[in-house]
C-alpha positions in Angstrom: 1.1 -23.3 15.9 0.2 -24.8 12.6 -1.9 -21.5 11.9 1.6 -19.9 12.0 3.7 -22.3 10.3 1.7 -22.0 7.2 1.6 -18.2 7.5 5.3 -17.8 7.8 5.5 -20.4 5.0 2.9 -17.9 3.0 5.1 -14.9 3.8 8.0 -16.7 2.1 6.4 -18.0 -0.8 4.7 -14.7 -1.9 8.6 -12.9 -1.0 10.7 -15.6 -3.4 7.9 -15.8 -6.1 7.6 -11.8 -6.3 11.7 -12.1 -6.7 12.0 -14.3 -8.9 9.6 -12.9 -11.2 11.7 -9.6 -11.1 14.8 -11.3 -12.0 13.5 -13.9 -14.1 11.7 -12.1 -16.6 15.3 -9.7 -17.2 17.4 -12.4 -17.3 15.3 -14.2 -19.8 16.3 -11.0 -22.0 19.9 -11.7 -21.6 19.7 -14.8 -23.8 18.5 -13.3 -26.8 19.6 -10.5 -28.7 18.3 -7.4 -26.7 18.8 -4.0 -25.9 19.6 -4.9 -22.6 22.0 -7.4 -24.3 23.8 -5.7 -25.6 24.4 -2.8 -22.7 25.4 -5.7 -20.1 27.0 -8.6 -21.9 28.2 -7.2 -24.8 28.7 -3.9 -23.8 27.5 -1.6 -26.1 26.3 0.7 -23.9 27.1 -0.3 -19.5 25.6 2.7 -18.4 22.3 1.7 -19.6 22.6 -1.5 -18.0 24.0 0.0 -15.0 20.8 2.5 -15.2 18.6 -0.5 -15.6 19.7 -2.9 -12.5 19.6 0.0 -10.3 16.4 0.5 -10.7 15.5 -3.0 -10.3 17.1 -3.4 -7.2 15.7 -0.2 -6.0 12.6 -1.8 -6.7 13.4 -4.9 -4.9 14.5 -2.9 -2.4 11.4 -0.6 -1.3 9.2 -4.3 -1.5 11.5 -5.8 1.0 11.0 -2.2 3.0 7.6 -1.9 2.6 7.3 -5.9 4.0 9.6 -5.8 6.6 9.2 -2.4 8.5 6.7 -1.9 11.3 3.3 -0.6 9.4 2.5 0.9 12.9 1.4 -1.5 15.0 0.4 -0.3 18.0 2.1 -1.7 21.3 -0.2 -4.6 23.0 1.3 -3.2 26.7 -0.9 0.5 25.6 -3.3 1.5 28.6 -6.3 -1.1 28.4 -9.6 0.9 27.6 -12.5 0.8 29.6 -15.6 -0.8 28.2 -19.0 0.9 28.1 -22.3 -0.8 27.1 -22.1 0.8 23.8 -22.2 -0.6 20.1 -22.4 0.4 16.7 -23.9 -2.5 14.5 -22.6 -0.8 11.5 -18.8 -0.2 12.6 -16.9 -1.9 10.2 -14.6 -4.1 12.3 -16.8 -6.8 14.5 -14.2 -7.1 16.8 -13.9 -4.1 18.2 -16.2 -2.3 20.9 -17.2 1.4 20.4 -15.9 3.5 23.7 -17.4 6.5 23.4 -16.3 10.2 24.3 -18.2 13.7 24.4 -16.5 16.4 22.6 -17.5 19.6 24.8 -16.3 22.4 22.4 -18.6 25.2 22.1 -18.9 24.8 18.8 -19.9 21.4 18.2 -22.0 18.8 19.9 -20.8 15.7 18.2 -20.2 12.5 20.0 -17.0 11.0 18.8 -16.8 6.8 19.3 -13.7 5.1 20.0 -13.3 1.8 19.4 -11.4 -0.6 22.2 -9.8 -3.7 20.0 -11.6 -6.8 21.6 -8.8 -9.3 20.5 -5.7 -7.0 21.4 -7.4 -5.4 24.6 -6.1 -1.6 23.9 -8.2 1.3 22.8 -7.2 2.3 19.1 -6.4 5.4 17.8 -8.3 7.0 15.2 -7.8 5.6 12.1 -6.5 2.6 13.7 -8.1 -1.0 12.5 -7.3 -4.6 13.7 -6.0 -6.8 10.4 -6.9 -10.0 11.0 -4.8 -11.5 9.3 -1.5 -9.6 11.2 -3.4 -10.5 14.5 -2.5 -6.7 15.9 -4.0 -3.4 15.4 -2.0 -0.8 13.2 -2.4 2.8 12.7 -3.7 4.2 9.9 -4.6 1.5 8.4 -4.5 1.2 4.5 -4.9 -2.8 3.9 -3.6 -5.8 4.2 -1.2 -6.8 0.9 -1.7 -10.3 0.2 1.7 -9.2 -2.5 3.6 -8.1 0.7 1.6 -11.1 3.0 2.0 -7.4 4.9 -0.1 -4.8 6.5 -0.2 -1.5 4.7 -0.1 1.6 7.6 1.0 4.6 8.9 4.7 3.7 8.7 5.2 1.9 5.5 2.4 3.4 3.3 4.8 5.6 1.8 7.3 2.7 1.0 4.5 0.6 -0.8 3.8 3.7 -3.1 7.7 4.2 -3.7 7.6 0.2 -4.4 4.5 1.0 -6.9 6.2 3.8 -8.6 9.9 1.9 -9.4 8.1 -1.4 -10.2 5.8 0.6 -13.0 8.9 2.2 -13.8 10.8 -1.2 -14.1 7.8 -3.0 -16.2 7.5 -0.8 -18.8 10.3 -0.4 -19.0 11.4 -4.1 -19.3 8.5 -4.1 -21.9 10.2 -1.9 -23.9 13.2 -3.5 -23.7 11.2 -6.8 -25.2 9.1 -5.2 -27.6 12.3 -4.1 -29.5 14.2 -7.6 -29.5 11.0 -9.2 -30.9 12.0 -10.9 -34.6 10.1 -10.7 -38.1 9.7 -14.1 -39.9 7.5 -15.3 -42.7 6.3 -18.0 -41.5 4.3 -18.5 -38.4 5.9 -21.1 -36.7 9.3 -19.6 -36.7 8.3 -16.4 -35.5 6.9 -18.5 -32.7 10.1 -20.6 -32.0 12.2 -17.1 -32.1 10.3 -14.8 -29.9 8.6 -17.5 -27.6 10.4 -16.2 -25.0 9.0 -12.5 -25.7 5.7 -13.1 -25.7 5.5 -15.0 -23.0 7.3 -12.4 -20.8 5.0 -9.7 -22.7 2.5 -11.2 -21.7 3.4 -11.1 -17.7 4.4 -7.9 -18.1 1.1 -6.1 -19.6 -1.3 -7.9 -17.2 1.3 -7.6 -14.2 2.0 -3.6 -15.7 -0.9 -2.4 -15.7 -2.4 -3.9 -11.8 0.5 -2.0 -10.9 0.1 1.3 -12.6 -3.6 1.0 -11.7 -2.2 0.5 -8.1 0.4 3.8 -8.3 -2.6 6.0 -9.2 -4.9 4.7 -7.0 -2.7 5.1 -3.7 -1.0 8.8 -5.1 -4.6 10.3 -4.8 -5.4 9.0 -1.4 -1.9 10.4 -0.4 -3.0 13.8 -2.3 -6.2 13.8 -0.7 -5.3 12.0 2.8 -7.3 9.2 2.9 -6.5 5.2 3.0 -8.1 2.4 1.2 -9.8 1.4 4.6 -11.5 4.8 4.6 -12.4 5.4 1.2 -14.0 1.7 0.9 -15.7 1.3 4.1 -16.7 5.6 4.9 -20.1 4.9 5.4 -19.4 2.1 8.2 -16.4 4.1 9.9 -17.8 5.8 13.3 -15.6 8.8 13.0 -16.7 9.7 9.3 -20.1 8.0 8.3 -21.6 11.1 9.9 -20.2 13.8 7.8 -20.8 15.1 4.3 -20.2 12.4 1.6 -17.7 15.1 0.1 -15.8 16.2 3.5 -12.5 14.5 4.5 -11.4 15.6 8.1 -7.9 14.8 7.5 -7.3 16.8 4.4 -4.7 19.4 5.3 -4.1 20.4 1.3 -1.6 19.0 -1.3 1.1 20.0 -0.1 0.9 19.4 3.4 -0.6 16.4 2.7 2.4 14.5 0.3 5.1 15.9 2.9 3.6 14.2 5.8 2.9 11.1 3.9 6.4 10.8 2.5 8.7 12.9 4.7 6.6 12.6 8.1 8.9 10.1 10.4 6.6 9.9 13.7 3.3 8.8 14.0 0.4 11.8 14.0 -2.3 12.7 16.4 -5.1 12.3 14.2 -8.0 12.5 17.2 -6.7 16.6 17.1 -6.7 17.2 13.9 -10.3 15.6 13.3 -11.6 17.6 16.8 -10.0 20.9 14.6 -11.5 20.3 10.8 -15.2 19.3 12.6 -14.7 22.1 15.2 -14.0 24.4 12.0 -16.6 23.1 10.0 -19.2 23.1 12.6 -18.6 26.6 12.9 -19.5 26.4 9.1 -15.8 28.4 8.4 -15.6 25.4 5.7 
């Protein structure tokens, strides 16, 4: 019980904090004579204003999306798996017990392993991993967001990455915004007293900027190239991929197949059939 206390009291720290950092660092710009100033108390120009709060709430908006919707956990009342004697010492996930299943296509003779979830008691899909720190097991698992205090999956992968995109978009530009309202004066410590506030904020938005924009490229190739962070950190230690080429990603359908499922797809894939397809195609040596 106190476990969960201080992880619901975690989740709402890291929510308010993340926030408040949104709207602070903009209103701070309201109090000295800015761009965005100008466009929203004075005036000058509302639709720029107008432009600029929409896109911080549509920020704020896809982070409360990407922390609040179901990543894709999977239903604790699934079918229980049966447990065989098997193990894999260098399966990534100690809590999990490999199950494992003969695929009798012609074409290949590859033993595929599925892992049973020790602490949830349900045979995961593939590409499914237990978080521990979510307690369930989710689909497609990306990571777990210690920014979101969130699990990163099948279902809201595609909202973190539109929470990446408008948040770069709404740091640099904010850091535009403050670059121009900084002052010129000849001596140091009035330059100081009259853009203390700008380089300060500068200063959380450069480091904050560019973990994010670092973040945005990082997660828009693995949606190019279907993978998650799980997979592309821990390949060698995954049972359905350490065996394959270095180079070979069974669940790259191409580009453009690819970024439509991972932002338009609504339902949760069957990713045991499309692996049993790209290895039965590749045994075949057609790829």
């Amino acid at each position: 019980m106190f476990c969960r206390k201080c992880k619901c009291g975690a989740n709402i720290f890291v929510r308010i904090f993340h926030t408040l950092l949104c709207v602070g660092v903009p209103t701070s710009l309201l109090f000295k004579d800015t761009i965005l100033r100008r466009a929203l108390v004075e005036m000058d120009n509302i639709f720029y204003g107008i432009g600029y709060i929409f896109v911080l709430l549509l920020s704020l908006s896809m982070y409360y999306t990407a922390c609040f919707i179901d990543p894709g956990f999977i239903p604790l009342k699934q079918k229980k798996a049966t447990i065989n004697n098997n193990s894999d010492d260098d399966e990534d996930d100690e809590n999990c017990t490999m199950l494992e299943c003969q695929n009798t296509d012609k074409h290949s003779q590859q033993q595929y392993k599925y892992r049973r979830c020790d602490f949830c008691e349900i045979q995961q899909p593939m590409r499914a991993k237990h978080c521990e720190d979510c307690k369930r097991c989710v689909r497609k698992y990306d990571h777990h967001c210690p920014w979101l205090e969130a699990c990163v999956g099948e279902r809201n992968h595609k909202y973190f990455l539109l929470f990446l995109l408008t948040t770069t978009t709404l740091v640099f530009w904010t850091l535009y915004i403050t670059w121009k309202g900084i002052t010129h004066d000849d001596k140091w410590s009035d330059w100081l007293n009259s853009n203390f506030i700008f380089f300060f904020d500068i200063l959380i938005l450069f480091f904050g900027g560019f973990v994010v924009l670092g973040l945005l490229f990082f997660h828009s190739y693995l949606m190019i190239k279907g993978m998650t962070t799980w997979e592309a950190a821990s390949r060698e230690r995954i049972t359905y991929l350490k065996y394959l080429d270095d180079e070979y990603n069974p669940f790259d359908e191409g580009l453009c197949k690819n970024m439509y499922y991972f932002l338009c797809g609504c339902q949760v894939r069957d990713w045991e059939t499309i692996y049993s397809k790209k290895a039965n195609v590749k045994d075949a040596g057609v790829v």
